[in-house]
N, C-alpha and C positions, 0 to 999 in steps of 0.2 A: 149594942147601939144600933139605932133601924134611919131608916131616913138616908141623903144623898151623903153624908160626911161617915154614915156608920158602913157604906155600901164601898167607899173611898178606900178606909182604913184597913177593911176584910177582903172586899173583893181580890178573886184570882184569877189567872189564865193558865192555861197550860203553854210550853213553847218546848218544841222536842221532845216532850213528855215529861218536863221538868215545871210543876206553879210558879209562877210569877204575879207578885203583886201586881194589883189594876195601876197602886197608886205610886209604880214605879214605869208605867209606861206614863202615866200623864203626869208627872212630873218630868219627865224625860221631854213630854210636846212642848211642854210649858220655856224649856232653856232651848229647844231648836227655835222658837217662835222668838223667843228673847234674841239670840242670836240672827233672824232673820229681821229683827227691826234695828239693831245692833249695825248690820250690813248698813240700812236705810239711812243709819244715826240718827232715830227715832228715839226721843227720851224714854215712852214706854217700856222701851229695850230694860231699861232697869227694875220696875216694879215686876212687871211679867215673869224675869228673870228670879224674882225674890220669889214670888210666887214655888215656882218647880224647885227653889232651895228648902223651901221648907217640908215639902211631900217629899224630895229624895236624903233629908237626914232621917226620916222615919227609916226609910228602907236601909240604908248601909250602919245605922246602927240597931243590930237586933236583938242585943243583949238586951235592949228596953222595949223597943217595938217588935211587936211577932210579926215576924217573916220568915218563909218557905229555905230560905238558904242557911247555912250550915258556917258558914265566915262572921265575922264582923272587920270591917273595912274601917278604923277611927281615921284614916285619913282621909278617907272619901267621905266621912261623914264630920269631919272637922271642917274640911274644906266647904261645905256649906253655912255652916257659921260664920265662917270667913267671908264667902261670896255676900251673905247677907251685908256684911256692914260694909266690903268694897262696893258693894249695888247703894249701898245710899250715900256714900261720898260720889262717884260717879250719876247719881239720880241730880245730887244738887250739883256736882261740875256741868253735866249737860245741860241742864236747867237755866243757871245763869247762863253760860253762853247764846242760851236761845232768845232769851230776855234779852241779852242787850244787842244782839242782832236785830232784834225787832220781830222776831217770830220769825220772821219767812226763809231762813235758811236754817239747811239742817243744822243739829246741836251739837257738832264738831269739825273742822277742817281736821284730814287728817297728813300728817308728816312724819317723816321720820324723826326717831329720836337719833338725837345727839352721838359723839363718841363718847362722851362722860356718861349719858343717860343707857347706852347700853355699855358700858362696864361697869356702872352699880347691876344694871338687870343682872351679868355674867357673875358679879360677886356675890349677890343678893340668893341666886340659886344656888348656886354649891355652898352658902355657907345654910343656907335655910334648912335644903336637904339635908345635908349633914347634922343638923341640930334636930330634925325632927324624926330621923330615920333611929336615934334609940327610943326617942319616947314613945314612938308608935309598936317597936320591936317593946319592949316594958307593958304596954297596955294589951298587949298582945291579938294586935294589929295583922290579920293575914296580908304575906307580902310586904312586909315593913318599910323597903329600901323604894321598889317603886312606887309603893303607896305615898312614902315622903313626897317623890319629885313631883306626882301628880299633884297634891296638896298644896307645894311649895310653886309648881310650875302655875297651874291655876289662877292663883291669887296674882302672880306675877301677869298673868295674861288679861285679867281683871280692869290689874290696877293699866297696862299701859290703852285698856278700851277707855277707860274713861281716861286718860290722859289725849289721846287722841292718834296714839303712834301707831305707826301701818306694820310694825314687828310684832305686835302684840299676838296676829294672824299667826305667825310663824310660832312662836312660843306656843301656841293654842296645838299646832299642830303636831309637836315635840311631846305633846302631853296626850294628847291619840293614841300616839303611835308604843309610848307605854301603858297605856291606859285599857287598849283593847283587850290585849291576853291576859293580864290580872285579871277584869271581869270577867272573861271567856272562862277561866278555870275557875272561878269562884260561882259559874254559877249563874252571874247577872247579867242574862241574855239581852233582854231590853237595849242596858245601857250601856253594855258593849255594841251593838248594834246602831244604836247614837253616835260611839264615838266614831265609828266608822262612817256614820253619815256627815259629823262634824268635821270630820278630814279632808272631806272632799267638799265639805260648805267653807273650809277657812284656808283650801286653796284659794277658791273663788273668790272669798271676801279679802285676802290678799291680795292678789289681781285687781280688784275691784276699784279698792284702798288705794291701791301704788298710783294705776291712774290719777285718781284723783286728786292725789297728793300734786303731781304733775302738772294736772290741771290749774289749780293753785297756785303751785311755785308761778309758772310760764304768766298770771294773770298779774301776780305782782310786779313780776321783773320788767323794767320799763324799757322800753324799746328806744332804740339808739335813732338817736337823730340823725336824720341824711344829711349829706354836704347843701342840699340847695336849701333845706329850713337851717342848717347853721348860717348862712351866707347872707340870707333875705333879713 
């Protein structure tokens, strides 16, 4: 195949001395960039997002698409199938809220979740992992067990951006910090290098978030009436 999509599919780099696909470094800008309008609560944040999902299931699964690495990761390459359809329930949750805001404010407030809403998140993961850590060991998945929570974490981190909760950061960064050495030993320099950049983007976007949440809270809560406006 010739042209920009044949040059996509083929192209290499070198990194250490080891090829890397082109079209796993721009799939890789494609979810940092998603992620930095994700910080903004830019609805973009979601297409953009879908975008880099579909360049990086080429790459972690290479039993079908030819790539330079020696693994196949089905969880890393599940998880984008996944991200795709949470990126378009979160595309139309932003969406409406931004419509009936009236456009001009971002397309989420964000808040903490609940205690109920994070003891599904804390049930939701270990039972996920657990249910997906044989079938990915069965498809024979390199790294089965972390590859699960990455999968499993992911989606969970997804689903609470478009929900709007300021934990979602934290989740995001749970899944880093498994996430790096699996790719380090597999090989996928890139996006282990991503994840390292994402760790230190979803402190920040934590931080950013909690603020804001604050800001929020502090704007609704109504200020107490002093004795002379009770009196007059």
């Amino acid at each position: 195949m010739t042209g920009p999509l044949g040059w996509l599919l083929d192209a290499q780099v070198h990194v250490a001395g080891s090829p890397v696909l082109a079209r796993e470094i721009v799939g890789n800008v494609f979810g940092l960039a998603s992620a930095l309008l994700g910080l903004r609560r830019v609805v973009w944040a979601w297409p953009v997002g879908m975008i880099g999902n579909g360049l990086l299931f080429t790459v972690f699964l290479g039993g079908v698409f030819v790539t330079p690495q020696a693994h196949d990761l089905y969880g890393q390459a599940g998880r984008q199938v996944f991200f795709f359809a949470v990126s378009v329930y979160g595309w139309w949750r932003w969406s409406r809220n931004r419509r009936s805001g009236g456009g001009a404010e971002p397309a989420v407030v964000p808040r903490w979740a609940t205690w109920r809403e994070r003891l599904t998140l804390l049930v939701v993961a270990v039972a996920g992992t657990a249910a997906a850590y044989p079938v990915l060991a069965a498809l024979g998945s390199w790294g089965p067990l972390p590859d699960a929570w990455i999968l499993v974490g992911s989606l969970l981190a997804t689903y609470g951006m478009a929900r709007g909760w300021v934990e979602f950061w934290l989740v995001w960064i749970a899944v880093d910090a498994v996430g790096v050495p699996l790719l380090l030993r597999g090989g996928f320099y890139p996006s282990a290098a991503m994840y390292l950049v994402y760790g230190a983007f979803c402190a920040a976007g934590f931080l950013t978030w909690w603020r804001t949440s604050r800001a929020a809270t502090a704007a609704r809560t109504p200020i107490p009436a002093t004795y002379s406006e009770v009196v007059a």
